[in-house]
C-alpha positions as CSV (number, residue, x, y, z in Angstrom):
1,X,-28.0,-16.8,28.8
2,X,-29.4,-18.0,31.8
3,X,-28.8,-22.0,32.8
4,X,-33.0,-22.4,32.9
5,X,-33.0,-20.8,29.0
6,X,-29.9,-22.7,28.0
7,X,-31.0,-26.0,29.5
8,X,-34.1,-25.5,27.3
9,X,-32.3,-24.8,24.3
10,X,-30.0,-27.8,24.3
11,X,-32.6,-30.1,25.1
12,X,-35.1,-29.0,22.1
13,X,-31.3,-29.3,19.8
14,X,-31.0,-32.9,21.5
15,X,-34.9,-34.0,20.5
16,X,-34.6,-32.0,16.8
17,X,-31.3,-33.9,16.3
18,X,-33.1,-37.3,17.5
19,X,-36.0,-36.7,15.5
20,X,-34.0,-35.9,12.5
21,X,-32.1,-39.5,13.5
22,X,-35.3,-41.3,13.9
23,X,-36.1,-40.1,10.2
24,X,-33.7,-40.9,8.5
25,X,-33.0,-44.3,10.1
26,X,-35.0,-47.1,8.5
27,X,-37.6,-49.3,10.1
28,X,-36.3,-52.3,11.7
29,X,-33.0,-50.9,12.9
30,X,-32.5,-49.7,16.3
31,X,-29.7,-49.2,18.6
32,X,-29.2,-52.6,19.7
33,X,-30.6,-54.6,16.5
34,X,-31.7,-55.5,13.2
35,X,-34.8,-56.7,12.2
36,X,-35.4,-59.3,9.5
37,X,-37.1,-61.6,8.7
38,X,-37.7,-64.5,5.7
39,X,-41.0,-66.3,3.9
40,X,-40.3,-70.3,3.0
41,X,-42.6,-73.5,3.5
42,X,-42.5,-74.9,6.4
43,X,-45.2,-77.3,6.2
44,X,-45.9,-77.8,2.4
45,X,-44.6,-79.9,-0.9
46,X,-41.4,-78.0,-0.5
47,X,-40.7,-78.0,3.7
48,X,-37.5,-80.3,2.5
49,X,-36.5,-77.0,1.6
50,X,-37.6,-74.3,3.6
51,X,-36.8,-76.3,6.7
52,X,-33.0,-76.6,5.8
53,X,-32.9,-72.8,4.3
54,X,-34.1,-71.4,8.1
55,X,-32.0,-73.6,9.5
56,X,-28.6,-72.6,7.8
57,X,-30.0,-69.1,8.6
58,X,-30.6,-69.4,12.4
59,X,-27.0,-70.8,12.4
60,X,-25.2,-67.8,11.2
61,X,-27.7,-65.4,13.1
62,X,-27.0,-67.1,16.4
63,X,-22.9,-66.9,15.1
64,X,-23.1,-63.0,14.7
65,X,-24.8,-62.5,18.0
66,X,-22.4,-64.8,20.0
67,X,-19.5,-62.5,18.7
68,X,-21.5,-59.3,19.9
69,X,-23.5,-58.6,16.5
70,X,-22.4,-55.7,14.3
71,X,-21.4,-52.5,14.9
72,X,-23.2,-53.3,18.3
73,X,-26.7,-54.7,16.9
74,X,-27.2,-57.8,16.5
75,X,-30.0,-59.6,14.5
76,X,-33.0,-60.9,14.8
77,X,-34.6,-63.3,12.4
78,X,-38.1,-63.6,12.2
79,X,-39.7,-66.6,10.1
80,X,-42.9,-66.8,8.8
81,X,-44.5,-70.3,6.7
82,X,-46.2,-69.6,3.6
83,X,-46.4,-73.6,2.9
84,X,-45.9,-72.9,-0.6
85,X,-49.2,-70.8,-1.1
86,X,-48.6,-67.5,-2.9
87,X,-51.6,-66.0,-0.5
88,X,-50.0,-66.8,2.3
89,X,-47.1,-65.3,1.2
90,X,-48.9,-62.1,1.1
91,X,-50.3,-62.3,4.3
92,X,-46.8,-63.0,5.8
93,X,-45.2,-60.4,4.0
94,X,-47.9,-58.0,5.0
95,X,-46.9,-59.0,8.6
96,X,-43.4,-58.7,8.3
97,X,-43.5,-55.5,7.0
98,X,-46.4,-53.2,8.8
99,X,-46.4,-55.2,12.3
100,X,-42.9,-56.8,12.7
101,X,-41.6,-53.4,11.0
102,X,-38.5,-55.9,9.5
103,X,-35.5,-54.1,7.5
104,X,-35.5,-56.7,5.2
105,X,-36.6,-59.9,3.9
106,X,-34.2,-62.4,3.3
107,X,-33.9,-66.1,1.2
108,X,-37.7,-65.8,0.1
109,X,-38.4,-69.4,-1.6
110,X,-40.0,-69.4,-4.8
111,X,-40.7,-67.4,-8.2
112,X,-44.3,-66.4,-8.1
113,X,-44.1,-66.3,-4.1
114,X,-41.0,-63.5,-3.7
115,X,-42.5,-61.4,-6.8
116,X,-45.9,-61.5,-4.8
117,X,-44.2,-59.9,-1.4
118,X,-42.3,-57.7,-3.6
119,X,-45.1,-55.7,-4.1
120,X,-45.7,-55.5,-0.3
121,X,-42.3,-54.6,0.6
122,X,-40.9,-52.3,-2.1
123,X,-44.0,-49.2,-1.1
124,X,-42.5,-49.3,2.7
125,X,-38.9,-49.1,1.4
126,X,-37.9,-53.3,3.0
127,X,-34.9,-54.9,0.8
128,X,-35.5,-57.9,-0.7
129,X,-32.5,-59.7,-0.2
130,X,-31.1,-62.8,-1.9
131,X,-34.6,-64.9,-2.7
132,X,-34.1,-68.7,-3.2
133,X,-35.9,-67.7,-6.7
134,X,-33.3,-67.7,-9.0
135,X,-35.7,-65.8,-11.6
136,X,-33.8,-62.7,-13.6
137,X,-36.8,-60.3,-11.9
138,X,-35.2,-61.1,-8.5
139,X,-32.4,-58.7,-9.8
140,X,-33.7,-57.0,-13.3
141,X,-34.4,-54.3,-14.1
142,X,-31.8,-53.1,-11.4
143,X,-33.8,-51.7,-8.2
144,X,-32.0,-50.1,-5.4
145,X,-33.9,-52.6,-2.7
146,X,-33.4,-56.0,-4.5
147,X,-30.0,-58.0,-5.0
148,X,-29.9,-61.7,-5.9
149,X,-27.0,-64.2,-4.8
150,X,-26.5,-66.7,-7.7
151,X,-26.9,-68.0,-11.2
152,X,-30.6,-67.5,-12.3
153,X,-32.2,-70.6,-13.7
154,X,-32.3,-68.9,-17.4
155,X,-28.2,-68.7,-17.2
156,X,-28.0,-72.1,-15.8
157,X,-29.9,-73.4,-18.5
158,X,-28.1,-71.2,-21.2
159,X,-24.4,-72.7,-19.8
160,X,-25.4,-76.3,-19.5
161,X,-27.8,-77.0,-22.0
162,X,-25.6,-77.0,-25.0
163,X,-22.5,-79.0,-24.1
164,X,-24.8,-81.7,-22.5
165,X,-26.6,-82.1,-25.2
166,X,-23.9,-82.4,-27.7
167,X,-21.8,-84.6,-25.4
168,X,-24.8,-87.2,-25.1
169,X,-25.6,-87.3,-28.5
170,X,-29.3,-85.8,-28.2
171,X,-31.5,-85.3,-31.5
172,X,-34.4,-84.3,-30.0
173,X,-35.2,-81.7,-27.3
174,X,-38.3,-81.5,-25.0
175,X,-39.2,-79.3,-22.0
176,X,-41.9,-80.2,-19.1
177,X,-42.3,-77.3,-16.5
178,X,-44.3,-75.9,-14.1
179,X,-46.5,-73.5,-15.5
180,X,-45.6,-70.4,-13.4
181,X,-43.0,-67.5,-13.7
182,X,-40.7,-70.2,-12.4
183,X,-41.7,-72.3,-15.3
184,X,-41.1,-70.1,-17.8
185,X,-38.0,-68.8,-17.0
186,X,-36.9,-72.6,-17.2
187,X,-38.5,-72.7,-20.7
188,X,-36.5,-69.4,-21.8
189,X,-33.5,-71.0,-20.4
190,X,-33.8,-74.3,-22.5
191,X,-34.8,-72.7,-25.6
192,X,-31.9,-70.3,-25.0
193,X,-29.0,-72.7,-24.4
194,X,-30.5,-75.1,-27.5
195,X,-30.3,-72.4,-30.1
196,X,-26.4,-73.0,-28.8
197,X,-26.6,-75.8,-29.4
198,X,-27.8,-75.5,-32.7
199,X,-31.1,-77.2,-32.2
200,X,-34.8,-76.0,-31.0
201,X,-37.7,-77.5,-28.2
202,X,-39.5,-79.9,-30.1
203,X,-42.2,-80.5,-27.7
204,X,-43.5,-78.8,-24.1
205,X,-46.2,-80.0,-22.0
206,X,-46.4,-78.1,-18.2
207,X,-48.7,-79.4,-15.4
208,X,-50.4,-76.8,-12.2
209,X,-48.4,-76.5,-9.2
210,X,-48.8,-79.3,-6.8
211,X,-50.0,-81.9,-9.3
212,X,-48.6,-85.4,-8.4
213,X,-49.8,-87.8,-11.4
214,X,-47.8,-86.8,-14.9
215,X,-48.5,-90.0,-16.8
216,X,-50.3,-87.7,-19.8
217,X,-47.2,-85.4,-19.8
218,X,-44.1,-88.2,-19.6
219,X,-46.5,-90.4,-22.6
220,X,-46.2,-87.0,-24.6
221,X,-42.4,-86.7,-24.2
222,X,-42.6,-90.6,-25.4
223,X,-44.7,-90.3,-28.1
224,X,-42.8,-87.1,-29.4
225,X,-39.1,-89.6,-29.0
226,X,-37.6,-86.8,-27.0
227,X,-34.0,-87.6,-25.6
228,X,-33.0,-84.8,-24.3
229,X,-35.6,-83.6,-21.8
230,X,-35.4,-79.9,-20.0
231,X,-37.5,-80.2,-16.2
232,X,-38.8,-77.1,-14.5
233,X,-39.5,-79.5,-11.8
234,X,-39.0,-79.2,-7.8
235,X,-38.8,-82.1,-5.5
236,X,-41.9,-84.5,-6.1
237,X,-42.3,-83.4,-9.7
238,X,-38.7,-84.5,-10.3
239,X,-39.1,-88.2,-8.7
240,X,-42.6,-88.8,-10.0
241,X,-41.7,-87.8,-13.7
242,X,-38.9,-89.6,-14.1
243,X,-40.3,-92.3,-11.9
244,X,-42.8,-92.8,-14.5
245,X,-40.9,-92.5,-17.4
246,X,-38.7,-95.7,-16.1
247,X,-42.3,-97.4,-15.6
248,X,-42.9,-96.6,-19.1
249,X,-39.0,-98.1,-20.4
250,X,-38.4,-94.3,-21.6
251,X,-35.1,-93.1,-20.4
252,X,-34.3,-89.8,-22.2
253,X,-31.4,-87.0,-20.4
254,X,-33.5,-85.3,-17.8
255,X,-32.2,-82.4,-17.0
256,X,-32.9,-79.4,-13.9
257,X,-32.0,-76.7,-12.7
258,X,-30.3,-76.0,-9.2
259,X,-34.1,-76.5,-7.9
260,X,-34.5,-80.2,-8.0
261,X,-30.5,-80.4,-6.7
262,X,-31.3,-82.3,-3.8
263,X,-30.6,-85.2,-1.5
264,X,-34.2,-85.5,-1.1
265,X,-34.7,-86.6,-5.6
266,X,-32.3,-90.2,-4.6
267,X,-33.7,-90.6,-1.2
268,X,-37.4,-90.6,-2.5
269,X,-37.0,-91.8,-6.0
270,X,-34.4,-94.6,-4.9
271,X,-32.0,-95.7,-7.6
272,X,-34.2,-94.9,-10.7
273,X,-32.9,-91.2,-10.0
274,X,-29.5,-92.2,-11.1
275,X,-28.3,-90.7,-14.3
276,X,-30.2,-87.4,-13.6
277,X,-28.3,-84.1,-14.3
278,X,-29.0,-80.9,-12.3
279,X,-27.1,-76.8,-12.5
280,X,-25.8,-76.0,-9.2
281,X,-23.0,-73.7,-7.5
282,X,-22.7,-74.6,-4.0
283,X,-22.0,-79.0,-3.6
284,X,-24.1,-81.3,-1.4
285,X,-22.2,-81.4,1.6
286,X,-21.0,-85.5,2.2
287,X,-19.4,-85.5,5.2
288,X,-17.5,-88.2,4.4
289,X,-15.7,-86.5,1.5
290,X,-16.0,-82.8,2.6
291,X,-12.9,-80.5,3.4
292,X,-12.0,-79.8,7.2
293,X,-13.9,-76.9,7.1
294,X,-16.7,-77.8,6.0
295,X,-16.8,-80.9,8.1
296,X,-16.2,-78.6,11.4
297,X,-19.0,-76.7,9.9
298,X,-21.8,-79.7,9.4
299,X,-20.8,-80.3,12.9
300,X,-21.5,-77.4,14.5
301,X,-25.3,-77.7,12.7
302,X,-25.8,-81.0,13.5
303,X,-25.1,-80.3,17.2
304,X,-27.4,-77.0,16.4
305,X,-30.7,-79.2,14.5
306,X,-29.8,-82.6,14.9
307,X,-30.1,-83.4,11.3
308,X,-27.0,-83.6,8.9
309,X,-27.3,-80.4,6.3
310,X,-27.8,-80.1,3.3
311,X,-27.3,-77.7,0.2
312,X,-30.2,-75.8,1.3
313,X,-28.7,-75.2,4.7
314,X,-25.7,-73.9,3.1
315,X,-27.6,-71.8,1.2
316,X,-29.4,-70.5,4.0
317,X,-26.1,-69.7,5.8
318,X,-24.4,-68.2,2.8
319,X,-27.6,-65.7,2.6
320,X,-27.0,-64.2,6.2
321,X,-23.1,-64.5,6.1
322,X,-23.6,-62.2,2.7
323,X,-26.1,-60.2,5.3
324,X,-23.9,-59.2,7.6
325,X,-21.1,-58.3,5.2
326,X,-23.0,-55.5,3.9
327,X,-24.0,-54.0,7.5
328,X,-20.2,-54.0,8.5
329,X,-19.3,-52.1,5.3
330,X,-22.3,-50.1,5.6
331,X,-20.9,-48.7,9.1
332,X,-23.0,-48.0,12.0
333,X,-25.1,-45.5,10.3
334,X,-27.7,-47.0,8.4
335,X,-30.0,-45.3,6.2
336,X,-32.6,-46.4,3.9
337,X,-30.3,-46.2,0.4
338,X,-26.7,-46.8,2.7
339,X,-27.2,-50.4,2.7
340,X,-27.5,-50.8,-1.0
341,X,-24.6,-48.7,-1.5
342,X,-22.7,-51.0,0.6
343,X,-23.7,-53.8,-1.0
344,X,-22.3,-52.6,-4.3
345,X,-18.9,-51.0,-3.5
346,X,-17.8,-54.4,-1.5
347,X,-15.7,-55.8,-4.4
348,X,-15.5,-59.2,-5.6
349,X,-16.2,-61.8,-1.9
350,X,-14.3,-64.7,-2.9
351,X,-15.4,-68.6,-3.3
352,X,-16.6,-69.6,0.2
353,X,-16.4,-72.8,1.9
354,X,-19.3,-74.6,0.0
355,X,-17.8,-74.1,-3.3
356,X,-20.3,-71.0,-4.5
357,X,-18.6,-68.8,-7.4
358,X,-16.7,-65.2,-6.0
359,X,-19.8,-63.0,-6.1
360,X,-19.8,-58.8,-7.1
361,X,-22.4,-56.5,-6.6
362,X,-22.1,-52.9,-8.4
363,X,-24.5,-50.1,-9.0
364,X,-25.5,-51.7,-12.1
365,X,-25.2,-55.5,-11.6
366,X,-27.5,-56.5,-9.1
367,X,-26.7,-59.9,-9.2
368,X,-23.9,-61.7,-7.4
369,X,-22.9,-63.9,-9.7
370,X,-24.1,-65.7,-13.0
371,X,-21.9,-68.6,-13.1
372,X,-23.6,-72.7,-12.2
373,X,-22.0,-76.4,-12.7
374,X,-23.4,-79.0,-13.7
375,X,-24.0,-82.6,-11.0
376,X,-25.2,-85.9,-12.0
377,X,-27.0,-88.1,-9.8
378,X,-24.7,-91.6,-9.7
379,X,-25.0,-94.2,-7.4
380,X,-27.4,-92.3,-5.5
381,X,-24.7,-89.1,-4.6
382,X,-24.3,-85.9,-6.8
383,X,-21.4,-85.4,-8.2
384,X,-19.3,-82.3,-10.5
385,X,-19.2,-83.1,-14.1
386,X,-18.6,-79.8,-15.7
387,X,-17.3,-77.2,-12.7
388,X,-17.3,-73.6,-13.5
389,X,-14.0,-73.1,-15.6
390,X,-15.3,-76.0,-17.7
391,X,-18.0,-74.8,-19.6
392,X,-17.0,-73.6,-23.7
């Protein structure tokens, strides 16, 4: 063969063997990095959140690219505000997706706001990855492009709901909520664990998202001499019912779940807040009572953001640690189903630093873990009344 014709044979093998590369290499992974990107509120009721949850991610991102990335690539987050608006979620999913060209979207915030981007990013093939919506369709029914990280607010509610409410004596149950997929999944939850308990809702009232006054729902819950009270509230909801229930001299058990488990429910809502019980896995971090690590940790962010963290910044971290676990299994080939598999032939990742539960993935479990505890608000700091192995 001459060296012209042979030339020109090799070089059509290299493009066909490129091309074939190219195809079956998904979008937002390159050579040199890894696309991704994640939809929170940055500038609405729940920017308490969002804020921190970017934050704890930026930290890890900026930690895997110091140490050169993986398998060579490293990553690059891209962050989009949807201040809490499920239309703007769309239009930043939309973005993500078909002009940023991301591999996946990570630590979405909210219920109604990840299952809306879902059905933006499941057509082009873009993971959906750990959501801070701790909703059973996060991970049900199982899909090869969505894994959740922890407890979903149903099984939070289905642990804690009956030994609480046998060990404060209850008699009768209510539930305010949000009346969204989030709010009903916290409904479900609380009618779940009270059949456990042997008992039954008595009483629900719900209000719209982003409604501030609840005077006619808390005088419901009073007029109905509820005791045991189930919230599927987030930050403002939280302080301003139970705020208004102390106006009113009713002090039943509230109760949340792991979304109104906050340093930001004491620090608005003062010392009326005390008594109030939330699920949770990962603890606040106090650095005045947190182990080494954990305190080398808070320092490294505070040096990073300038504020102290908080849960949500753990969170936030734990998401892209979790991340970049699955790419170094994965290996350096990635394909559009590799990653998945990855995810679910890791094993069992032991308790981290923060105090979340081990965590498996398998081909049919989705879902990292389904274990919470349960905190109490006293004196203005959470703290552990029932941790994980406590729970009968």
């Amino acid at each position: 063969m001459k060296t012209s014709t042979f030339r020109r044979v090799a070089a059509a093998a290299a493009l066909g063997l490129a091309a074939t590369l190219a195809a079956a290499q998904p979008q937002g992974v390159s050579a040199s990095e890894v696309v991704i990107g994640t939809i929170s509120d940055l500038s609405g009721p729940v920017a308490g959140y969002g804020k921190d949850l970017r934050n704890g991610m930026l930290m890890r991102v900026d930690e895997i690219n110091a140490q050169g990335g993986v398998h060579g690539r490293r990553l690059r987050l891209i962050v989009e505000d949807n201040g809490y608006d499920p239309r703007r979620t769309v239009l930043a999913a939309q973005k993500l997706v078909n002009q940023d060209k991301v591999f996946a979207v990570i630590g979405t915030f909210g219920t109604v706001h990840t299952l809306a981007a879902v059905q933006v990013q499941s057509p082009k093939g873009v993971y959906n990855l750990f959501p801070m919506s701790l909703s059973r369709d996060m991970y049900e029914p199982v899909d090869r492009l969505k894994f959740a990280l922890l407890s979903p607010y149903f099984d939070q509610l289905d642990a804690v709901v009956p030994p609480l409410y046998k060990s404060t004596n209850s008699r009768r149950a209510c539930v305010i909520y949000q009346d969204d997929d989030f709010g009903h999944e916290v409904v479900q939850g609380a009618e779940s664990g009270l059949r456990k308990a042997g008992t039954q809702i008595v009483e629900k009232t719900s209000f719209k998202r982003g409604a501030t006054d609840f005077s006619s729902q808390v005088a419901r819950l009073k007029a109905s001499e509820c005791d045991f009270v189930v919230m599927g509230t987030l930050i403002r909801e939280t302080v301003g019912v139970i705020s208004e229930a102390r106006k009113l001299g009713y002090s039943p058990v509230f109760l949340s779940t792991s979304s109104a488990y906050t340093d930001l429910i004491p620090k608005l809502g003062g010392k009326a807040m005390d008594g109030f019980y939330a699920a949770t896995t990962a603890v606040h971090p106090y650095l005045d009572d947190a182990s080494e690590p954990v305190r080398a940790w808070a320092a490294r962010y505070q040096s990073r953001f300038t504020d102290a963290p908080t849960v949500f910044s753990t969170y936030g971290y734990t998401m892209i640690d979790l991340f970049a676990k699955g790419l170094q299994k994965n290996g350096p080939q990635i394909t559009a189903d590799s990653y998945g598999r990855a995810l679910e032939s890791m094993g069992e990742l032991p308790t981290d630093i923060f105090g979340n539960p081990p965590m498996r993935f398998t081909p049919t479990q989705h879902l990292g873990s389904n274990k919470a505890r349960l905190s109490q608000l006293q004196n203005g700091r959470w703290k552990v009344v029932l941790d994980y192995d406590q729970f009968k």
